[in-house]
C-alpha positions as CSV (number, residue, x, y, z in Angstrom):
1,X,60.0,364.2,145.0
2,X,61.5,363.2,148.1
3,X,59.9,363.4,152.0
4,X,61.1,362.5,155.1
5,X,59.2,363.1,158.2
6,X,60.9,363.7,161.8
7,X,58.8,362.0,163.6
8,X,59.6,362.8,167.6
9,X,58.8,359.0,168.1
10,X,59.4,356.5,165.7
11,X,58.6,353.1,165.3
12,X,61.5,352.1,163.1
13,X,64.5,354.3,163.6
14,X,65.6,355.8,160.6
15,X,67.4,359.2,159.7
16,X,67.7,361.1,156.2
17,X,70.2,359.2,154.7
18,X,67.6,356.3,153.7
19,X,66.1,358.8,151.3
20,X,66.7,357.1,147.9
21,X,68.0,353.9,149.2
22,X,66.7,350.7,148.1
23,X,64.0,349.4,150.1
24,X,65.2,346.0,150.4
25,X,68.2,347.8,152.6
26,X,65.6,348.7,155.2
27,X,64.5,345.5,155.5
28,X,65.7,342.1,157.8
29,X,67.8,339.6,155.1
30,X,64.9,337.0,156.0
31,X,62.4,339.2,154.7
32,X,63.6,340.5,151.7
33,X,62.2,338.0,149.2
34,X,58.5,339.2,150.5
35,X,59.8,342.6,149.6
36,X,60.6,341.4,146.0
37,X,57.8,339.8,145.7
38,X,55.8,342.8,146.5
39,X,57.8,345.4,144.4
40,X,57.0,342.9,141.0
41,X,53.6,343.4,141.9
42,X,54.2,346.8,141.9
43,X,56.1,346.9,138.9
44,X,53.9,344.1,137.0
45,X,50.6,347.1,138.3
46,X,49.2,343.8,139.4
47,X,49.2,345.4,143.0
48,X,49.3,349.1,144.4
49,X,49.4,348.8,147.8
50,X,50.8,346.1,150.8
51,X,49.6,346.2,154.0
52,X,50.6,343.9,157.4
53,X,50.2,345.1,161.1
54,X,52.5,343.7,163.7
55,X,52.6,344.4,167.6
56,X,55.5,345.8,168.8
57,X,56.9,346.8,172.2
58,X,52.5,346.7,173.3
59,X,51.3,348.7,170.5
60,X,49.5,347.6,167.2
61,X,52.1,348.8,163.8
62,X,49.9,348.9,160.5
63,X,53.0,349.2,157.6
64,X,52.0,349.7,154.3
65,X,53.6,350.0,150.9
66,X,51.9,351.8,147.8
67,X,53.3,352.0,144.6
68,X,54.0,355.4,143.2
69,X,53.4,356.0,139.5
70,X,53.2,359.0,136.7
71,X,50.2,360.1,135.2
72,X,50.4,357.5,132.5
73,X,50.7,354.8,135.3
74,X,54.0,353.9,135.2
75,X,55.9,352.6,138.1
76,X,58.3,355.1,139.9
77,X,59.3,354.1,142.9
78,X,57.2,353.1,147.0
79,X,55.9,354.9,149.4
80,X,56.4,352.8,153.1
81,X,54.2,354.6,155.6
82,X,54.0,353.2,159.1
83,X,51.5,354.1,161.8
84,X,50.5,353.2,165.6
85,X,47.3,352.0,165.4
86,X,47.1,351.4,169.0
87,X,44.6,354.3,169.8
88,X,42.7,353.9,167.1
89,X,41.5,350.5,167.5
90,X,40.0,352.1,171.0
91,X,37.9,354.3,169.3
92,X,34.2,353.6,168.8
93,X,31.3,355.8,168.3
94,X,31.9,359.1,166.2
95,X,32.9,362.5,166.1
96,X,31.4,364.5,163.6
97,X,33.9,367.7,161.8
98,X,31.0,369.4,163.2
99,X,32.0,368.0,166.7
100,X,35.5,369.1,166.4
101,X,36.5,372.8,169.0
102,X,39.6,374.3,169.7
């Protein structure tokens, strides 16, 4: 299964074409042994998920990578998911589903 979301804003520009493409490619050459080091983990199941957050441009970036795997646990492939986390960080309090109107 393949997805690709078009985001209006992006934090890393990227278009369809990086469907299927090796994630070291996405990456900075000066980061890509981390990379490696974080898909044997996946591989090994010793790890399922990577997570750093950066700041970029004045906004908080969490990343994180999760390892996708079959029913019997076997290692397919990684999921990257980025998100601004600037907002969030603001919030405080709650809001309740029951607090929620259109």
């Amino acid at each position: 299964m393949k997805y690709f979301n078009k985001a209006e804003e992006r934090t890393f520009v990227r278009t369809k074409a990086i469907i299927g493409r090796k994630v070291q490619l996405c990456h900075p050459q000066k980061s890509i042994h981390i990379v490696n080091r974080i898909l044997e983990a996946f591989k090994t199941g010793e790890k399922d998920v990577a997570e750093f957050w950066i700041n970029l441009k004045n906004r908080l970036i969490h990343i994180r990578y999760f390892a996708v795997r079959n029913k019997d646990g076997e290692y397919l492939g990684t999921l990257e998911v980025t998100q601004d986390i600037t907002e969030i960080k603001k919030i405080e309090g709650e809001r309740r589903l029951l607090d929620w109107k259109m």
